[in-house]
C-alpha positions, 0 to 999 in steps of 0.5 A: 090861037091868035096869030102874032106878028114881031115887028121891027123897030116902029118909027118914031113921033107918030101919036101912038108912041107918044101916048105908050110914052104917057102911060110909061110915064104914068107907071101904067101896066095897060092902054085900052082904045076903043071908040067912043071912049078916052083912052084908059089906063090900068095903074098899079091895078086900078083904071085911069081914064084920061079925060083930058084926051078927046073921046076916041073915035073909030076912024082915029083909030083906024088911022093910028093902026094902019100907020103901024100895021104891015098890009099883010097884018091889016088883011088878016086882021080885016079877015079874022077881026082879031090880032096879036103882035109886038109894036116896039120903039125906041122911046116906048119901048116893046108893047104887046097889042091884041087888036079886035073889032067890036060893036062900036069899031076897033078895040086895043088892049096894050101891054107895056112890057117892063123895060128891065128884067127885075132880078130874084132879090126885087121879086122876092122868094130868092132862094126858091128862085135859086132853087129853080134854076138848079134843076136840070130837067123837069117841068116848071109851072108859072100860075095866076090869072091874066095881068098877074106878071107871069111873064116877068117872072119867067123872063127873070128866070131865063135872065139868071140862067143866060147871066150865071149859068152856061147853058143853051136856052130857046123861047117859043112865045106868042108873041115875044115879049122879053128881048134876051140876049146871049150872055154866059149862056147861048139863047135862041128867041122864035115866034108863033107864026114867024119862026114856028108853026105852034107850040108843039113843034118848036118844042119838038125842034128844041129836044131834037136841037139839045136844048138845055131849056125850053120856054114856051109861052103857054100851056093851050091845049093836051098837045101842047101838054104832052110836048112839055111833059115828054121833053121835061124827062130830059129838059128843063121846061118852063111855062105858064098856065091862068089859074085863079085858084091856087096850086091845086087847081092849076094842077086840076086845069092841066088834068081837065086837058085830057078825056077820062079816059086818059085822066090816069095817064096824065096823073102818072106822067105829071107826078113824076117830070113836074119840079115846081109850080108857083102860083102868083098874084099881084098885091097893089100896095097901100094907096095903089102906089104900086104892086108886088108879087106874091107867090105861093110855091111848091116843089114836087117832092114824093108826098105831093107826087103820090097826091098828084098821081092818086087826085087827092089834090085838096091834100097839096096845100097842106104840104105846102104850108109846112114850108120845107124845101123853099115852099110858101103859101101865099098867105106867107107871102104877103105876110112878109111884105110891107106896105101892102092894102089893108083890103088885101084878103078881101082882094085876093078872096074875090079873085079865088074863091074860097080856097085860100079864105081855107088855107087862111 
């Protein structure tokens, strides 16, 4: 697990907010440094490089880092080669940087953190959304592959809870990406490495402080699992996972955590506390004008719970194609968007296999 750092607000006018400026500015999702290279970004799924900025040489980038980074940042990153924090300003708003050393010298890839939360109605499937939030305990499973706005979806569910509920809410994030503050509801925001020593114990400290909701960052390893499904018996526990495959295989990863010997007692204990997994992709539209978010849903009911519990995990998408109780397939989805590539089957088939050219 990397360790991150949450900075403080940056300064202003160095070149490395004039450039998170830019690709805001472009409406691009990603900034990739790396020497010898003009500065990339990533446009509504598609890399511009932007050639009319010099090749970036190692030394540059060394300076443009050191400018930001804190000295105790700079000696773990000279003695681990990798880094992970927040950079934040007023004009670029919050990004999520990963530093690592490469053959050539530095490499960056920055996250540009939406700077509004988008509401159910903007990510579409409002009434499964609504559904969610109702719950009061149990395990809710946000899927999909890197760069597949997880993170989003997750900082839109928290946003309705601290907008329209009144509950006590505490985020664990590596690092944090959403800034909330208290509305109806109370929320609490810790960080790996600066407010908590991983995941498992700040999910311990959240059930020992009460608290009605429980987000943290990712599922990484059978702690961090088990954690969530012992605090799901009496909290609402939101997470993410990558899966490429659909619910089903998302299902199958967390399985994958334990040994065989402990495969029945996952099976068992998963059935019973999971609410609702959602496995997402993001749909550039016609032209790479923008994305969307598709989402494939399904709620835990007593048909996919004895599926769960026996493995019979290849049964599950057939239950979700009957669209009862606010499940949707992907395929569903997409259908109902307008705007979207032509290409998108092609798309979504490249990126997952042949489980969904069968669903199809």
């Amino acid at each position: 697990m990397s360790n991150s750092q949450h900075l403080p607000v940056g300064k202003s006018g160095t070149k490395i907010e004039a450039l998170f400026v830019l690709a805001r500015q472009k409406k691009a999702s990603d900034v990739y440094l790396t020497a010898g290279e003009h500065p990339v970004l990533r446009v509504h799924g598609r890399l511009d490089r932007l050639a009319k900025y010099p090749v970036i040489k190692n030394s540059y980038l060394e300076d443009l880092f050191n400018s930001v980074l804190t000295t105790k940042q700079q000696q773990e990153f000279e003695s681990r080669m990798e880094l992970e924090l927040t950079y934040i300003t007023e004009a670029a708003g919050n990004i999520q940087i990963i530093l690592y050393a490469t053959e050539d010298g530095i490499g960056a890839a920055c996250r540009l953190i939406p700077t509004k939360i988008p509401s159910f109605k903007k990510l579409g499937a409002v009434d499964s959304l609504k559904r969610i939030v109702s719950f009061d305990r149990g395990l809710i499973l946000i899927t999909g592959k890197s760069n597949s706005s997880k993170a989003t979806t997750i900082a839109s569910i928290i946003d309705y809870i601290n907008t329209h509920l009144k509950k006590s809410i505490v985020t664990i994030e590596d690092p944090i990406r959403f800034a909330h503050k208290s509305k109806s509801s109370l929320i609490f925001q810790r960080e790996i490495g600066l407010h908590a020593r991983d995941y498992a114990s700040g999910i311990r400290t959240a059930m020992r402080s009460d608290m009605d909701v429980i987000f943290f960052t990712e599922i990484d390893g059978p702690e961090s699992l088990t954690m969530a499904m012992n605090a799901a018996e009496s909290h609402l526990v939101l997470t993410t996972s990558i899966s490429f495959g659909g619910t089903g295989w998302a299902i199958r990863k967390l399985f994958d955590f334990f040994p065989d010997d402990r495969q029945e007692y996952v099976q068992t204990h998963l059935s019973r506390v999971l609410r609702a997994l959602i496995w997402q992709h993001l749909i550039p539209l016609e032209g790479h004008t923008g994305t969307k978010i598709a989402m494939e849903i399904m709620f835990n009911n007593e048909r996919i719970a004895e599926f769960i519990q026996k493995n019979q995990l290849h049964k599950v998408h057939g239950e979700i194609q009957k669209g009862s109780e606010g499940m949707q397939t992907i395929h569903s989805s997409v259908s109902r968007m307008e705007g979207v590539a032509i290409d998108i089957w092609k798309l979504i088939a490249a990126d997952i296999g042949t489980t969904l050219l069968f669903a199809i």
